[in-house]
C-alpha positions in Angstrom: 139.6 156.6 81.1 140.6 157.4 77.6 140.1 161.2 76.6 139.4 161.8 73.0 142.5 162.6 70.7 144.5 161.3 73.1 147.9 160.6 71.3 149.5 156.9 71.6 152.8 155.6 70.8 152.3 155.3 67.2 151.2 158.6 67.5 147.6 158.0 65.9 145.1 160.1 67.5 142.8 157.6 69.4 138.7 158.4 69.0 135.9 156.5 70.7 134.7 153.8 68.8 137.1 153.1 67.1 139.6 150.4 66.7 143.2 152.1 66.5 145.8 149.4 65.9 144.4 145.4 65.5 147.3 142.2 66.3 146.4 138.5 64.9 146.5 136.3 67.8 145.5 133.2 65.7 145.8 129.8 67.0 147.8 128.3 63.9 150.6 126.3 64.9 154.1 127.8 64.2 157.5 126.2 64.6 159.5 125.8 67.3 163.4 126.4 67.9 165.2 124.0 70.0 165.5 125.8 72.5 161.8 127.0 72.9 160.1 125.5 76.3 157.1 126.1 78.8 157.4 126.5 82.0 154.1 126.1 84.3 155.2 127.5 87.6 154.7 126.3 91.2 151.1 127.1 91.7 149.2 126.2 88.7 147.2 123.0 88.8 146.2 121.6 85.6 143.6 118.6 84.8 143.6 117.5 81.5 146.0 116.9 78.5 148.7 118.5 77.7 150.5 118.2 73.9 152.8 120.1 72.7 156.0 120.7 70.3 158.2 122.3 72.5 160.0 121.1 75.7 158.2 121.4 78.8 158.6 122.1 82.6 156.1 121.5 85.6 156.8 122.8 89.0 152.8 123.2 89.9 150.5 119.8 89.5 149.6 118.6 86.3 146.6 115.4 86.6 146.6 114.0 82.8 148.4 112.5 80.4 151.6 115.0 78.6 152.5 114.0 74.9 155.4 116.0 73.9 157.0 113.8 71.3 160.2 114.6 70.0 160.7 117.2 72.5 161.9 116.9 76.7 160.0 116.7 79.8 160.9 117.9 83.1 159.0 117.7 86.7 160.9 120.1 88.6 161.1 119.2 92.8 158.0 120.9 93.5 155.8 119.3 91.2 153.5 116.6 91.1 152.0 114.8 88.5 149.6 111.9 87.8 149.3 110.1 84.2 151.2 108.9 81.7 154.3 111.0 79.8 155.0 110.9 76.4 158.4 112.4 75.6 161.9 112.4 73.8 163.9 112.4 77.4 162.4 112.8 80.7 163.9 113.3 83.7 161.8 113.5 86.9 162.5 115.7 90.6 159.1 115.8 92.1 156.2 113.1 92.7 154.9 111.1 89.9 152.0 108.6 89.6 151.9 106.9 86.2 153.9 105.6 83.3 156.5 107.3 81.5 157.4 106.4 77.7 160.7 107.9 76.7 162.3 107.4 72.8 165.5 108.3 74.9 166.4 108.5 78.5 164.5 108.8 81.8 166.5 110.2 84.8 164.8 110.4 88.6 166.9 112.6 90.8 167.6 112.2 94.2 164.9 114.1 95.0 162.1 112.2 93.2 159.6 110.3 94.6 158.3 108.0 91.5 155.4 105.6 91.6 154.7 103.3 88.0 156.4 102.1 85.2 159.0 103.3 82.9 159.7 102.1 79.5 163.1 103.7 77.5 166.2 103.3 75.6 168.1 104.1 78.9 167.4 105.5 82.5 169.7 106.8 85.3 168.7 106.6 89.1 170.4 108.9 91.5 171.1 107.5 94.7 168.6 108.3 97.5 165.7 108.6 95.1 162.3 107.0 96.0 161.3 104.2 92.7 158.7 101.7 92.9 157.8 100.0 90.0 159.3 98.2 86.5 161.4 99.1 83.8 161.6 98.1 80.4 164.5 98.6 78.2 163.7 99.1 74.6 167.0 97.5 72.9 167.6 94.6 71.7 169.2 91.7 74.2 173.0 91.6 74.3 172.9 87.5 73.9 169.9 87.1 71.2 171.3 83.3 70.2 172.0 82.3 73.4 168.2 82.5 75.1 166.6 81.6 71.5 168.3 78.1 70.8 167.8 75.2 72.9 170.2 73.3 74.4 172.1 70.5 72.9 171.8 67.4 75.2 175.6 65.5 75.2 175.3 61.9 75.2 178.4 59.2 75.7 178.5 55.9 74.2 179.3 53.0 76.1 182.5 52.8 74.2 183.3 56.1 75.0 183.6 55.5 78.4 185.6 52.9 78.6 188.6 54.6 77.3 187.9 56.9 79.6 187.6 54.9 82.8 190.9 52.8 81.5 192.5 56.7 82.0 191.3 57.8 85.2 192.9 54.3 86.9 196.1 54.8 85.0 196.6 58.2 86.5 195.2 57.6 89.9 198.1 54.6 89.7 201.6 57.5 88.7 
């Protein structure tokens, strides 16, 4: 219990009723540095939306979509999450349930258990991880002509052949 002209820190004298120092905690959204994340630890379950503009990490449960945009996501081994991720790179240790949409790269671990469908410019599976699902490269095909033009169908004329046939016993006879 506070006693009256009690001294604080900033060595104002504190008296009841009234407010001695107040902060700004308003909700205006601020920059981020690169190196900026969130971590939501082992045993927080969430269930809703997440966006943000900062990378994130989940090693509790998260049930909802995550839209992180140009920033990274990570599902640590202990965490779980069902929905659909939205994020520059993503790379996945625990169990997920959903659809991921990277602008970059996916990576599943060996540890991951991953159930749905991942769309990116690249992904990486480590050996002994659990996938089931489909993958969609977003690049453009390597041969673009080749799978676009139809093939030309060769035909022979009849006098074509003949030389030809006039050939194949002339070397069948040396």
């Amino acid at each position: 219990m506070l006693k009256k002209g009690k001294t604080f820190e900033n060595n104002k004298n504190a008296e009841p009723g009234k407010i001695v120092e107040q902060k700004d905690f308003s909700m205006a959204p601020r920059p981020a540095t690169k190196n900026e994340k969130t971590v939501i630890g082992e045993h927080i379950y969430i269930e809703g939306n997440i966006r943000g503009d900062e990378h994130l990490v989940i090693e509790g449960s998260m049930n909802g979509n995550i839209e992180m945009g140009k920033h990274n996501f990570v599902l640590g081994s202990k965490g779980r999450c069902e929905g659909e991720i939205l994020a520059q790179n993503v790379s996945i240790s625990g169990q997920i349930s959903g659809s991921v949409n990277a602008q970059g790269k996916v990576e599943i671990t060996k540890e991951a258990d991953f159930l749905g469908d991942i769309k990116a410019n690249s992904i990486s599976v480590e050996d002994g991880a659990y996938f089931r699902g489909s993958i969609e490269l977003k690049r453009e095909p390597h041969r673009k002509t080749a799978l676009t033009e139809k093939p030309t169908s060769m035909t022979v004329s009849s006098s074509d052949k003949a030389p030809m046939a006039q050939q194949d016993k002339a070397n069948k006879k040396i």
